[in-house]
ZAGUKOL-886001 format. One record per atom (N, C-alpha, C): residue number from 1; residue in one letter; atom name; y, x, z. Coordinates in nm, 3 decimals. Layout:
! ZAGUKOL-886001
+------+------+-------+---------+---------+---------+
| baro | seba | kolse |       Y |       X |       Z |
+------+------+-------+---------+---------+---------+
|  NUM |    a |    CA |       Y |       X |       Z |
...
+------+------+-------+---------+---------+---------+
! end
This chain:
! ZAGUKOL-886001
+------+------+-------+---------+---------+---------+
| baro | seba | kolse |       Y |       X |       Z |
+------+------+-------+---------+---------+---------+
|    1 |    x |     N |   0.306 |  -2.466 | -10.809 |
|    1 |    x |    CA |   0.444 |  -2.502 | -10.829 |
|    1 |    x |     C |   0.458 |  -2.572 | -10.964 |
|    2 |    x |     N |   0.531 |  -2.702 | -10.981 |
|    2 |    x |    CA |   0.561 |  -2.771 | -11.053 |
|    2 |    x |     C |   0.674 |  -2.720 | -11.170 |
|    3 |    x |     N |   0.678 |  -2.735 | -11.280 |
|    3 |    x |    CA |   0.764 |  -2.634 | -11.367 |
|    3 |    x |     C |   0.910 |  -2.743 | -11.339 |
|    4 |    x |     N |   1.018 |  -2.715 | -11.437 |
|    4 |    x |    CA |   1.140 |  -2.773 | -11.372 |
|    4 |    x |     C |   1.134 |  -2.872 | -11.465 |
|    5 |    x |     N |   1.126 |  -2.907 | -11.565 |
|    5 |    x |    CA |   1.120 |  -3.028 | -11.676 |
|    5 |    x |     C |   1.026 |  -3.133 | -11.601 |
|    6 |    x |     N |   0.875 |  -3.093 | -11.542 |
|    6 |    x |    CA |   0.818 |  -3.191 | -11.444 |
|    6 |    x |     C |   0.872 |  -3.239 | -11.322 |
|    7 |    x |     N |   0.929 |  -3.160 | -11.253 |
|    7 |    x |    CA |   1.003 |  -3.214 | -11.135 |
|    7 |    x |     C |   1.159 |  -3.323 | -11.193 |
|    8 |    x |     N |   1.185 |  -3.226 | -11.302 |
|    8 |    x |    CA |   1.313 |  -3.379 | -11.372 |
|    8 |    x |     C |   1.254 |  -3.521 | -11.399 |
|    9 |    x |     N |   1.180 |  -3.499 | -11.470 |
|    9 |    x |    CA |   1.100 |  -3.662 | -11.480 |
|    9 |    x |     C |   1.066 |  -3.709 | -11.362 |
|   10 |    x |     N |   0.984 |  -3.637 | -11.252 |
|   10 |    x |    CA |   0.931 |  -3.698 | -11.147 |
|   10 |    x |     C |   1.053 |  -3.802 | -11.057 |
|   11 |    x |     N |   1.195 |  -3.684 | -11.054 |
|   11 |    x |    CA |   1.264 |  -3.717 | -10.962 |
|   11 |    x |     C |   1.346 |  -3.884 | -11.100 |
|   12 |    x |     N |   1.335 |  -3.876 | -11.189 |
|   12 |    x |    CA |   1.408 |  -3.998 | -11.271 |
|   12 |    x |     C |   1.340 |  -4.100 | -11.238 |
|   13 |    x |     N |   1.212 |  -4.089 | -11.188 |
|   13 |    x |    CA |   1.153 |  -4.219 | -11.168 |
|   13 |    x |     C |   1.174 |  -4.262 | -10.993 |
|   14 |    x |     N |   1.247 |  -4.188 | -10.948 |
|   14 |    x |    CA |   1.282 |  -4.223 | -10.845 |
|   14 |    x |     C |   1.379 |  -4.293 | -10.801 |
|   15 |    x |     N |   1.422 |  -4.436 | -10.770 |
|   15 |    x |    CA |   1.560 |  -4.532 | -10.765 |
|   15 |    x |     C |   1.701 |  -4.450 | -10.741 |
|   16 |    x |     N |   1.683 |  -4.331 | -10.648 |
|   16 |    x |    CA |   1.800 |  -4.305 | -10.638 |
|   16 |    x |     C |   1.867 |  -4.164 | -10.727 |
|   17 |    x |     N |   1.730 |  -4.148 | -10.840 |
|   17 |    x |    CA |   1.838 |  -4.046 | -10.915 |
|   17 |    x |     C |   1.801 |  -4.119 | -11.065 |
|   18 |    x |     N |   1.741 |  -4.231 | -11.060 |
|   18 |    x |    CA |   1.747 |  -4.287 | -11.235 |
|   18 |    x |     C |   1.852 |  -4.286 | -11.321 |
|   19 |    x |     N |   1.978 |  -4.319 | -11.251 |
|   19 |    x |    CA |   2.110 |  -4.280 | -11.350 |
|   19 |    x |     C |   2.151 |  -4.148 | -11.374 |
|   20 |    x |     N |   2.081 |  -4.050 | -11.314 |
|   20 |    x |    CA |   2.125 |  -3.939 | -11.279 |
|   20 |    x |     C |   2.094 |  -3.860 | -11.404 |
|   21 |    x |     N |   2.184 |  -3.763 | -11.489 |
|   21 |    x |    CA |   2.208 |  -3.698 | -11.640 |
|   21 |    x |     C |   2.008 |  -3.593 | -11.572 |
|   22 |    x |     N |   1.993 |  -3.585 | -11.704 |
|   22 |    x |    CA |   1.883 |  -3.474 | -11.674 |
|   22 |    x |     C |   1.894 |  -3.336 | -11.596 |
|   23 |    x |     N |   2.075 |  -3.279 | -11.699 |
|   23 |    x |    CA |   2.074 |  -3.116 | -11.645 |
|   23 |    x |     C |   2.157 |  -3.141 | -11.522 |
|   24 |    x |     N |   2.231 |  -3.263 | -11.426 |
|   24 |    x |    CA |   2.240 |  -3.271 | -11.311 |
|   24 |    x |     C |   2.108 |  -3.259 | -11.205 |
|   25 |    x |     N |   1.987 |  -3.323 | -11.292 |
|   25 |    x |    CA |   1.902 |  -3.305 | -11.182 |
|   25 |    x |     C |   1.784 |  -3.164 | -11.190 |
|   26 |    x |     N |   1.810 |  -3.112 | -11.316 |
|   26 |    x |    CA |   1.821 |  -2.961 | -11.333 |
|   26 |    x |     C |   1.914 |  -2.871 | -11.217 |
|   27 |    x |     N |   2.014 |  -2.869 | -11.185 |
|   27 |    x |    CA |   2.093 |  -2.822 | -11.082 |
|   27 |    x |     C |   2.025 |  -2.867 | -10.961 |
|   28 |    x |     N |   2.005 |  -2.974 | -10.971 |
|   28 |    x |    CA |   1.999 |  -3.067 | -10.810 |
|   28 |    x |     C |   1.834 |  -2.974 | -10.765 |
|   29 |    x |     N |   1.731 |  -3.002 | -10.817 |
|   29 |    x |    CA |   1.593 |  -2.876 | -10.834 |
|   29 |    x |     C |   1.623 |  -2.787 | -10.841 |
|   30 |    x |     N |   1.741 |  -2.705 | -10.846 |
|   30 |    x |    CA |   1.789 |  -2.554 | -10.797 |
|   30 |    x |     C |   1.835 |  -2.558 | -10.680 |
|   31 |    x |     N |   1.914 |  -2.658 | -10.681 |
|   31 |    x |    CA |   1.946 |  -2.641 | -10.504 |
|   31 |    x |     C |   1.896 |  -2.638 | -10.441 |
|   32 |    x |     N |   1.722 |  -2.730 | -10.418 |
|   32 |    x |    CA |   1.658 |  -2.763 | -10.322 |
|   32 |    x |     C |   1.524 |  -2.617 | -10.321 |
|   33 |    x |     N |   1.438 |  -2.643 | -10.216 |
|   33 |    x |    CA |   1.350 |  -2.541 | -10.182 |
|   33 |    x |     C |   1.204 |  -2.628 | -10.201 |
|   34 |    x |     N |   1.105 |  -2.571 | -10.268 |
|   34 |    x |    CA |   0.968 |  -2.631 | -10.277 |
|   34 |    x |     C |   0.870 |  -2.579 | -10.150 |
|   35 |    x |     N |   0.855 |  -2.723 | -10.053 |
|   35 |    x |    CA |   0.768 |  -2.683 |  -9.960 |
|   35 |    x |     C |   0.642 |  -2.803 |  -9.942 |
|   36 |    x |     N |   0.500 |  -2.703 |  -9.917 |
|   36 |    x |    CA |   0.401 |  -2.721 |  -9.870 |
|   36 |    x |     C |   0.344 |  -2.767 |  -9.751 |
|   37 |    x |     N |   0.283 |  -2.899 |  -9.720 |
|   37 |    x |    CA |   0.214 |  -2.932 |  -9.592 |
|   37 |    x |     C |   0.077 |  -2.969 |  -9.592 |
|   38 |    x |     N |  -0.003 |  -2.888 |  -9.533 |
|   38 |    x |    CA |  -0.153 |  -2.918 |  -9.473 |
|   38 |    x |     C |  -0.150 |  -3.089 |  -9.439 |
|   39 |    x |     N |  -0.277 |  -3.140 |  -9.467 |
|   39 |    x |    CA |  -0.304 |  -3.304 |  -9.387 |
|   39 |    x |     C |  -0.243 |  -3.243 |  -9.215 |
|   40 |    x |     N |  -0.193 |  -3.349 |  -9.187 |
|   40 |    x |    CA |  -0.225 |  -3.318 |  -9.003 |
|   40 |    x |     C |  -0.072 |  -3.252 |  -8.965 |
|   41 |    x |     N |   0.006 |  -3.197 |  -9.054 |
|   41 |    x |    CA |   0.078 |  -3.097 |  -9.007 |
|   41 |    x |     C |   0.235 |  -3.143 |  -8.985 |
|   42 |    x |     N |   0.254 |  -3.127 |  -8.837 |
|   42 |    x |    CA |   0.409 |  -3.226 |  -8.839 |
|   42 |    x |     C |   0.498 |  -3.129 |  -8.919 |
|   43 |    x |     N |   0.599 |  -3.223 |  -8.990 |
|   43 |    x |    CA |   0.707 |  -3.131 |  -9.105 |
|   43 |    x |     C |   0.813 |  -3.160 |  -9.010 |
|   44 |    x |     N |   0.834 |  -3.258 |  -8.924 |
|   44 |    x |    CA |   0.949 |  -3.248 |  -8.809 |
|   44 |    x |     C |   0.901 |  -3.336 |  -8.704 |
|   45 |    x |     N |   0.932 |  -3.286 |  -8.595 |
|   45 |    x |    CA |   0.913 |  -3.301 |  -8.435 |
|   45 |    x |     C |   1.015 |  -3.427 |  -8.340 |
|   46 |    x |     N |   0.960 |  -3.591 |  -8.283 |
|   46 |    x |    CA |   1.062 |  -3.576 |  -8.208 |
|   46 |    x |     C |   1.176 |  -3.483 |  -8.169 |
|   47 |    x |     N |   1.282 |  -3.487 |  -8.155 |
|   47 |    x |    CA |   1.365 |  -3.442 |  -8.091 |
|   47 |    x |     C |   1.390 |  -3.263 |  -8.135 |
|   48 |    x |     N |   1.345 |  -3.286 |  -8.263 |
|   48 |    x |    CA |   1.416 |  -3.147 |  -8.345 |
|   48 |    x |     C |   1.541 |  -3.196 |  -8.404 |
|   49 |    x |     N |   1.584 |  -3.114 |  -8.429 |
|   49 |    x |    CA |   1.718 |  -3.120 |  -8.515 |
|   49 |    x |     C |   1.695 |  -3.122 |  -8.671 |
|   50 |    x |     N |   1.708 |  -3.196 |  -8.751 |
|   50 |    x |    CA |   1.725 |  -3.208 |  -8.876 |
|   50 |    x |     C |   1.855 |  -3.232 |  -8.980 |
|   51 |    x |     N |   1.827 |  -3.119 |  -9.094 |
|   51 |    x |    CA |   1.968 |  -3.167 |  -9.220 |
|   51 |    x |     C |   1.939 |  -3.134 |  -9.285 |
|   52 |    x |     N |   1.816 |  -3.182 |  -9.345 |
|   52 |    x |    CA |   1.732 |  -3.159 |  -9.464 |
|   52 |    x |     C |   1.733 |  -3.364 |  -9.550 |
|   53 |    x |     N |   1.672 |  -3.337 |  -9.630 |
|   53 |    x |    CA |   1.647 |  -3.468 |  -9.708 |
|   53 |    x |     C |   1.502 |  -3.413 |  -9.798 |
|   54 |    x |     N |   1.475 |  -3.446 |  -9.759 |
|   54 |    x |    CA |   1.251 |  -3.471 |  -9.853 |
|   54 |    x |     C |   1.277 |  -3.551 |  -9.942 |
|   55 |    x |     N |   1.184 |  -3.488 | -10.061 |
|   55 |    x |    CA |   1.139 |  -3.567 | -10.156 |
|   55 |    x |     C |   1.024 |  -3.534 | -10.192 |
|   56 |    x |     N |   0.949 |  -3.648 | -10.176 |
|   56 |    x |    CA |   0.829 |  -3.632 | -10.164 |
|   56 |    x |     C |   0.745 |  -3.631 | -10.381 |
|   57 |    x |     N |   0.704 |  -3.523 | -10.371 |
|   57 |    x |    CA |   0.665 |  -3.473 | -10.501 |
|   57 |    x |     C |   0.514 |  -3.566 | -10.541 |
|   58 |    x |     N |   0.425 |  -3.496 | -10.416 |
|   58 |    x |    CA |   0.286 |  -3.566 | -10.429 |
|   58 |    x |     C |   0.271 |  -3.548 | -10.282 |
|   59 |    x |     N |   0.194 |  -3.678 | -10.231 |
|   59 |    x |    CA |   0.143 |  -3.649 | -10.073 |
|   59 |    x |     C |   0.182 |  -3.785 | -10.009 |
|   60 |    x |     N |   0.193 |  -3.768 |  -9.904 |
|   60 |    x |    CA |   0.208 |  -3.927 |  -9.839 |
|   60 |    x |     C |   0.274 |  -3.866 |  -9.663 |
|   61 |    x |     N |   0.316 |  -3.883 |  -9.616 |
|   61 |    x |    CA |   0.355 |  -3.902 |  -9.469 |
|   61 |    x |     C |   0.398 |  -4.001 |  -9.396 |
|   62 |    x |     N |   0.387 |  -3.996 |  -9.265 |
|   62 |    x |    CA |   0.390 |  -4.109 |  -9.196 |
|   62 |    x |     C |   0.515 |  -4.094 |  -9.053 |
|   63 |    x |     N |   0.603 |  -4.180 |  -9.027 |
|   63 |    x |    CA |   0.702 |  -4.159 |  -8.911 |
|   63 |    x |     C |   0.661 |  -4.201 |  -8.852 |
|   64 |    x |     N |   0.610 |  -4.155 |  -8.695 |
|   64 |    x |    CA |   0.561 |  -4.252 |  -8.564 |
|   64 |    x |     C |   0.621 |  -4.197 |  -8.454 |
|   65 |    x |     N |   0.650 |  -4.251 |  -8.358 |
|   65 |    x |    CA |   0.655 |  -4.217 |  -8.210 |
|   65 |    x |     C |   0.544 |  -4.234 |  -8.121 |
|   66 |    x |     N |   0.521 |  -4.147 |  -8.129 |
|   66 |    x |    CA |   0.354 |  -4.139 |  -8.051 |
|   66 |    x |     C |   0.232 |  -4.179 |  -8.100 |
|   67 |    x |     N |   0.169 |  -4.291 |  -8.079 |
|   67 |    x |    CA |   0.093 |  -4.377 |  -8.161 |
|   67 |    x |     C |   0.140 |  -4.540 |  -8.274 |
|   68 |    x |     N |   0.273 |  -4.499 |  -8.218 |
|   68 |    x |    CA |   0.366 |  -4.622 |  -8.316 |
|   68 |    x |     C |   0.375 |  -4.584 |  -8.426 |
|   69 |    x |     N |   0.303 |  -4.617 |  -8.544 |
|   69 |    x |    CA |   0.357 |  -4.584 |  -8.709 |
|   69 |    x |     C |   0.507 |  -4.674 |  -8.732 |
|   70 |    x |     N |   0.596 |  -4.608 |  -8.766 |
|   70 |    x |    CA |   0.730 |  -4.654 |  -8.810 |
|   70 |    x |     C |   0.740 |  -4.695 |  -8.933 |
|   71 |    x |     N |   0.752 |  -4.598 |  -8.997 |
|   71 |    x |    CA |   0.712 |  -4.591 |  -9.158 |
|   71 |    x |     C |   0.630 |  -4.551 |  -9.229 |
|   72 |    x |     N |   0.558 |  -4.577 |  -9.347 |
|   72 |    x |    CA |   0.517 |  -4.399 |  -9.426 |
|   72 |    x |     C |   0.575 |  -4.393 |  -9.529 |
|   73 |    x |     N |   0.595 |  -4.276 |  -9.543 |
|   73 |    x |    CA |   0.673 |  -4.276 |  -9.702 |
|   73 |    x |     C |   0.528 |  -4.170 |  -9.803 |
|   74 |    x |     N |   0.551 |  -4.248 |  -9.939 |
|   74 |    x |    CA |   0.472 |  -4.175 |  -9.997 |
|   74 |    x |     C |   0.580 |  -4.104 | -10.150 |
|   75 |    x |     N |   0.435 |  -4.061 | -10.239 |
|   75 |    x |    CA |   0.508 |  -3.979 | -10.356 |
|   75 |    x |     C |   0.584 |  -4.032 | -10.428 |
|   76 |    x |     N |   0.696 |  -3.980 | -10.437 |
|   76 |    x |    CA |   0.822 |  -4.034 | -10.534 |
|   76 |    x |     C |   0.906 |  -4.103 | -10.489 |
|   77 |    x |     N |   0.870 |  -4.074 | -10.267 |
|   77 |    x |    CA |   1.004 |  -4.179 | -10.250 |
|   77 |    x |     C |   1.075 |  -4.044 | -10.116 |
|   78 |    x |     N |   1.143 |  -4.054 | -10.015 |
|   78 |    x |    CA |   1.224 |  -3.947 |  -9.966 |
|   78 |    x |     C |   1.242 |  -3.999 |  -9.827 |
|   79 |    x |     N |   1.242 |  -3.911 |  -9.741 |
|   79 |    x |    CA |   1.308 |  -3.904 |  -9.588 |
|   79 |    x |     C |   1.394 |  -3.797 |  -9.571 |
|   80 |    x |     N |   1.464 |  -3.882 |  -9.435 |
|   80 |    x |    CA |   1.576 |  -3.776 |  -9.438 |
|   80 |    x |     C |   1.711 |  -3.780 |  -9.419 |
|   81 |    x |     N |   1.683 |  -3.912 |  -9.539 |
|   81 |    x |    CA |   1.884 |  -3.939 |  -9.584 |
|   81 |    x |     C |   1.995 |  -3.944 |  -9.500 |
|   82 |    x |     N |   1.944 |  -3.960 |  -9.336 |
|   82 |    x |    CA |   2.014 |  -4.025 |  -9.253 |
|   82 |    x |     C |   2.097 |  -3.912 |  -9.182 |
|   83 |    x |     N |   1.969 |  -3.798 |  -9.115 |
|   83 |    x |    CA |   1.989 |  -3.646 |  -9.138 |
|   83 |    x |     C |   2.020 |  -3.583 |  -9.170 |
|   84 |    x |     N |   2.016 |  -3.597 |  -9.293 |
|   84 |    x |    CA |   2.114 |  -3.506 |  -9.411 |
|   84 |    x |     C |   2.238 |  -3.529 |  -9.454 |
|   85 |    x |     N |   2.243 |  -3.659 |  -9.409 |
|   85 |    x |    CA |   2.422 |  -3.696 |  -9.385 |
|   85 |    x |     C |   2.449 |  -3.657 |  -9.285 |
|   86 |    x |     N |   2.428 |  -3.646 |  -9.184 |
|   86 |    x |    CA |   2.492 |  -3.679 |  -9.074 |
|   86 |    x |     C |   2.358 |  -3.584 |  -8.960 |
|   87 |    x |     N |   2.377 |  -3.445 |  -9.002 |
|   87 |    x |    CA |   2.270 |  -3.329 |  -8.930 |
|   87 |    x |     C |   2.241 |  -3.406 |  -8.746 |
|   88 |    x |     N |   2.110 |  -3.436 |  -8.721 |
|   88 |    x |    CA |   2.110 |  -3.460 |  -8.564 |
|   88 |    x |     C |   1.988 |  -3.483 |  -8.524 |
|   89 |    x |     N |   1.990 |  -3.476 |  -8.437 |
|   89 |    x |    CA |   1.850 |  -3.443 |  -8.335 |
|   89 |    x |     C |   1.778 |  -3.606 |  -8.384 |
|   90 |    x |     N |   1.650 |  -3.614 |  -8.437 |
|   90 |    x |    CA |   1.545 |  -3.662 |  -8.511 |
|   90 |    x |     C |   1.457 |  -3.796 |  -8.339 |
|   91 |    x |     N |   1.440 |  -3.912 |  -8.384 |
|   91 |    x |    CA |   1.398 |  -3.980 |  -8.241 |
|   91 |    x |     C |   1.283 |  -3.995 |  -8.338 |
|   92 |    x |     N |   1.223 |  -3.946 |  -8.391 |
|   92 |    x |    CA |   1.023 |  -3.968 |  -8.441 |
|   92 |    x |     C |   0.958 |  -3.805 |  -8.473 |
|   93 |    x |     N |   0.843 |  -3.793 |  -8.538 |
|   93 |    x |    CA |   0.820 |  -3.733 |  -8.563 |
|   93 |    x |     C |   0.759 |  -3.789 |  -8.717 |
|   94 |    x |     N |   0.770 |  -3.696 |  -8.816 |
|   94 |    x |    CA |   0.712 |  -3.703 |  -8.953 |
|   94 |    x |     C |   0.571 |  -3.628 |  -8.921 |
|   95 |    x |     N |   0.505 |  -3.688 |  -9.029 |
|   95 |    x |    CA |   0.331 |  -3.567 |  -9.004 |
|   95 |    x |     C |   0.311 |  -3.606 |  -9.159 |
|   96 |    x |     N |   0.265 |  -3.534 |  -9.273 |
|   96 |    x |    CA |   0.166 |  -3.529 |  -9.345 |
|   96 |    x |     C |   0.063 |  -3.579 |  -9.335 |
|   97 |    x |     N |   0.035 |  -3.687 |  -9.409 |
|   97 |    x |    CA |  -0.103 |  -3.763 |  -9.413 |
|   97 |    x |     C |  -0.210 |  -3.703 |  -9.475 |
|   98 |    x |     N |  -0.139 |  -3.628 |  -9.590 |
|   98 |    x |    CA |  -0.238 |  -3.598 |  -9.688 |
|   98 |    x |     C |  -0.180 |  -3.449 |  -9.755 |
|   99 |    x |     N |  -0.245 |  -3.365 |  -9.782 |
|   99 |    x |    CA |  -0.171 |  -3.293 |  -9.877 |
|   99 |    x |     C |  -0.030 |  -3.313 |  -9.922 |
|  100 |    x |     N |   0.105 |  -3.257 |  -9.882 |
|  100 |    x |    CA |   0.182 |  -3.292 |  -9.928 |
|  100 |    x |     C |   0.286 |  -3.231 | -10.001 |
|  101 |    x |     N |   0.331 |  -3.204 | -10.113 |
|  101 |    x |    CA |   0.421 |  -3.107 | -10.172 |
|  101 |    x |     C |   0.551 |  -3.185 | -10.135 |
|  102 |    x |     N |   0.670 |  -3.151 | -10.159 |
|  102 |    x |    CA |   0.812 |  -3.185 | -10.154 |
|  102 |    x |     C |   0.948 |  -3.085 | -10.168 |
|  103 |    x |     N |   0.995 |  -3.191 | -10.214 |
|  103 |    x |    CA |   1.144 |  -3.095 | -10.247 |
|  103 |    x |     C |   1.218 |  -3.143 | -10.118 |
|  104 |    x |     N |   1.286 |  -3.028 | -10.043 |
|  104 |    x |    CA |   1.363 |  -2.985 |  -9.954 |
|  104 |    x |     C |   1.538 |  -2.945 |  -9.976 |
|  105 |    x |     N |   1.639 |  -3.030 |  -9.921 |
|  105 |    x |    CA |   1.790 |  -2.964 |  -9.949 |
|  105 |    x |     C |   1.842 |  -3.003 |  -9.795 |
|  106 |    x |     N |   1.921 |  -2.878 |  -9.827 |
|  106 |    x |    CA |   1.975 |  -2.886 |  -9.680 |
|  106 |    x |     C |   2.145 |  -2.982 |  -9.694 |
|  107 |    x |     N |   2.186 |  -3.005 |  -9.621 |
|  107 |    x |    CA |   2.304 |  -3.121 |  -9.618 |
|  107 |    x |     C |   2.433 |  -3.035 |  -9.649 |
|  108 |    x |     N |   2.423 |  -2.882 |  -9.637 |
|  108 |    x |    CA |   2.497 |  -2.847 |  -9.718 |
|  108 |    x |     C |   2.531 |  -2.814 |  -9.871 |
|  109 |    x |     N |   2.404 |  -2.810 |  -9.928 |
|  109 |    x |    CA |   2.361 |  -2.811 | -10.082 |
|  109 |    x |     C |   2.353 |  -2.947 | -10.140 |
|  110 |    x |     N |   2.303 |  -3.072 | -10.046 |
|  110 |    x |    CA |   2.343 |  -3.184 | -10.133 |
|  110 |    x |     C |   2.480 |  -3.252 | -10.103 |
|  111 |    x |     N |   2.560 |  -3.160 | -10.053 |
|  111 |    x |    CA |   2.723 |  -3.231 | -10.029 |
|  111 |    x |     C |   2.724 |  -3.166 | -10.145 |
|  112 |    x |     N |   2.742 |  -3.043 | -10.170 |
|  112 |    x |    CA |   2.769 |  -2.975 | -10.286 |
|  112 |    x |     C |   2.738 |  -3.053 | -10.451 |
|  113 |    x |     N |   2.545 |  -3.055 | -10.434 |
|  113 |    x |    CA |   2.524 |  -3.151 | -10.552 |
|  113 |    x |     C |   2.598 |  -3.274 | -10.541 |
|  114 |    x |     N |   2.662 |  -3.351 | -10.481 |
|  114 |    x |    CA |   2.730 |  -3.429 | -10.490 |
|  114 |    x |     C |   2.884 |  -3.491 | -10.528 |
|  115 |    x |     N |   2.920 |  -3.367 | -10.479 |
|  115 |    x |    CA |   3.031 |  -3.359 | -10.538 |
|  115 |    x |     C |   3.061 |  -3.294 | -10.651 |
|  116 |    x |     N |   2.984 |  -3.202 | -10.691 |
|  116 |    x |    CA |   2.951 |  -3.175 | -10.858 |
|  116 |    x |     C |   2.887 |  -3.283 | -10.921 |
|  117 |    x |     N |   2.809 |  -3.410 | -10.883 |
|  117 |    x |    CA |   2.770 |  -3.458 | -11.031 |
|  117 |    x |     C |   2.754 |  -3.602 | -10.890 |
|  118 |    x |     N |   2.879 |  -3.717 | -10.930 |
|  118 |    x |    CA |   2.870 |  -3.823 | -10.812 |
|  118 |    x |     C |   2.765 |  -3.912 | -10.836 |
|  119 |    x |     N |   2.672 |  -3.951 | -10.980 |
|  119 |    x |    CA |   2.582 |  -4.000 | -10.970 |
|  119 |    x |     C |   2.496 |  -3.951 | -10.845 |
|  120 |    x |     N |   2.437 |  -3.879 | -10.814 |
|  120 |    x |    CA |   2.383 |  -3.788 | -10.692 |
|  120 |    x |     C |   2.451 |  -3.863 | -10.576 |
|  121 |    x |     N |   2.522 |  -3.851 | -10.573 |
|  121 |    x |    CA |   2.616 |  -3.926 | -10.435 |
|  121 |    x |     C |   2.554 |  -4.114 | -10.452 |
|  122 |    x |     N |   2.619 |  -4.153 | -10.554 |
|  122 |    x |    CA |   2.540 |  -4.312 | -10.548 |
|  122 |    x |     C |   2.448 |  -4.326 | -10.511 |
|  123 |    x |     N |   2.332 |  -4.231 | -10.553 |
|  123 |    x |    CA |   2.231 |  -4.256 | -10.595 |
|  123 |    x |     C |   2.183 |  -4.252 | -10.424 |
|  124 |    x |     N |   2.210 |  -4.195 | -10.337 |
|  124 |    x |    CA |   2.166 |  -4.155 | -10.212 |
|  124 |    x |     C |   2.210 |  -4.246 | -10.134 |
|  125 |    x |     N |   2.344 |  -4.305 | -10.166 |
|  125 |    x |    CA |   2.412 |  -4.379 | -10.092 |
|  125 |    x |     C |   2.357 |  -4.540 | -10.093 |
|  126 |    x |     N |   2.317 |  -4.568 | -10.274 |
|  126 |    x |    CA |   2.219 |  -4.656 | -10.259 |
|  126 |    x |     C |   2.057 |  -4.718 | -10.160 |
|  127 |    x |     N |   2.010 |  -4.587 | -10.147 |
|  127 |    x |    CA |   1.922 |  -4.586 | -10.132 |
|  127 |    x |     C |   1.923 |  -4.599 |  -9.943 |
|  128 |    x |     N |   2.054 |  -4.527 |  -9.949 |
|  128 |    x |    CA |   2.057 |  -4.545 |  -9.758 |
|  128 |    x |     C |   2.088 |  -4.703 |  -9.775 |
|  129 |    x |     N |   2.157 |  -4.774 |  -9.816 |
|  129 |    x |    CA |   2.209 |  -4.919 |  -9.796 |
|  129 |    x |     C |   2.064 |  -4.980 |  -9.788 |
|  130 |    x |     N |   1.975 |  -4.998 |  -9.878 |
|  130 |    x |    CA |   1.884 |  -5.026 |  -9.917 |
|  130 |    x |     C |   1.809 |  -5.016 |  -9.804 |
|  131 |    x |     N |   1.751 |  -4.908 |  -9.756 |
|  131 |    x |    CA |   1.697 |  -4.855 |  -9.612 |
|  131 |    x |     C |   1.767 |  -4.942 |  -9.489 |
|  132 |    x |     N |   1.894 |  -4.965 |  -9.477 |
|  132 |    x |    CA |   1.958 |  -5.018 |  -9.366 |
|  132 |    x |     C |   1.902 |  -5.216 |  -9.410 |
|  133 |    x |     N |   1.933 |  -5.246 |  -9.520 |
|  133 |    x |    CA |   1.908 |  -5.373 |  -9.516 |
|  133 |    x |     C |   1.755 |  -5.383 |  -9.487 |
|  134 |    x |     N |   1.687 |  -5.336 |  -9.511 |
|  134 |    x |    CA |   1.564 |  -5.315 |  -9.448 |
|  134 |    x |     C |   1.503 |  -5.316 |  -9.328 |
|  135 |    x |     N |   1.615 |  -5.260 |  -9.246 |
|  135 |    x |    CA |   1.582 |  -5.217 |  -9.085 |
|  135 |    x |     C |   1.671 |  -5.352 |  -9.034 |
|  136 |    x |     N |   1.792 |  -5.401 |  -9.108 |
|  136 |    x |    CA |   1.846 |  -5.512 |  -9.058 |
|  136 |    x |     C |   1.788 |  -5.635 |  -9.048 |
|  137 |    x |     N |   1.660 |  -5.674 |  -9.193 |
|  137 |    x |    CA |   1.582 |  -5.763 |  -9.181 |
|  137 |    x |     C |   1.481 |  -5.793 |  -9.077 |
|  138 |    x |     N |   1.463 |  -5.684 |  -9.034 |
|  138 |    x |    CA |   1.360 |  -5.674 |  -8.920 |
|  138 |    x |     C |   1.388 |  -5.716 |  -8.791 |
|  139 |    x |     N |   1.540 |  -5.696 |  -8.805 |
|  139 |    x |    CA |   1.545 |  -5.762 |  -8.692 |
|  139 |    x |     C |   1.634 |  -5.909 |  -8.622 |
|  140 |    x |     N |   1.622 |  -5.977 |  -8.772 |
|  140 |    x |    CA |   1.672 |  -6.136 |  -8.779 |
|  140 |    x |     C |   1.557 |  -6.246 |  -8.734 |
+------+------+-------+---------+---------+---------+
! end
């Protein structure tokens, strides 16, 4: 387990909490839960239900539908956002590529961090826009 001053820096270098005050993201690492994944090990299932948001600490994972790789996300960047707004049944599955640590909040704890400290709110909200222009390019 990562002490809480390391997980503050980790998460500042991340686009969507760089503006974010230190002891907000002191709170925000209280809210969330530190979880562990084996290589190989799905962290969510097609057609589970998700309202969580990942942040990926150290490790790498990959979104596919079956043998389709979608995405991968690696350390220092997050899945989730979409879920955790808006709790609902998941159309991929995530798997751990590699060893993977991550910070875990459920969509009721980051409404909360959010409306206690709205950098937190931008910062997510950025990052979904960002994600959507992404998926929009793809398909011009």
């Amino acid at each position: 387990m990562r002490l809480s001053l390391e997980k503050v820096l980790l998460l500042k270098n991340i686009s969507a909490f760089a503006d974010v005050s230190e002891s907000a993201l002191s709170d925000f690492i209280y809210a969330c839960e530190e979880v562990a994944f084996a290589k190989g090990k799905d962290i969510l299932k097609k057609g589970d239900f998700n309202n969580y948001l990942y942040i990926l600490l150290t490790g790498m994972v990959q979104v596919h539908d079956a043998d389709t790789i979608l995405s991968e996300t690696q350390s220092q960047e997050m899945f989730g956002e979409m879920t955790v707004l808006c709790p609902s049944v998941i159309d991929a599955t995530v798997t751990a590529t590699e060893e993977t640590l991550a910070l875990r909040i459920s969509s009721e704890n980051l409404y909360e961090m959010m409306a206690l400290h709205p950098n937190i709110a931008k910062g997510i909200i950025k990052t979904l826009v960002n994600r959507l222009k992404v998926l929009d390019n793809r398909h011009i």
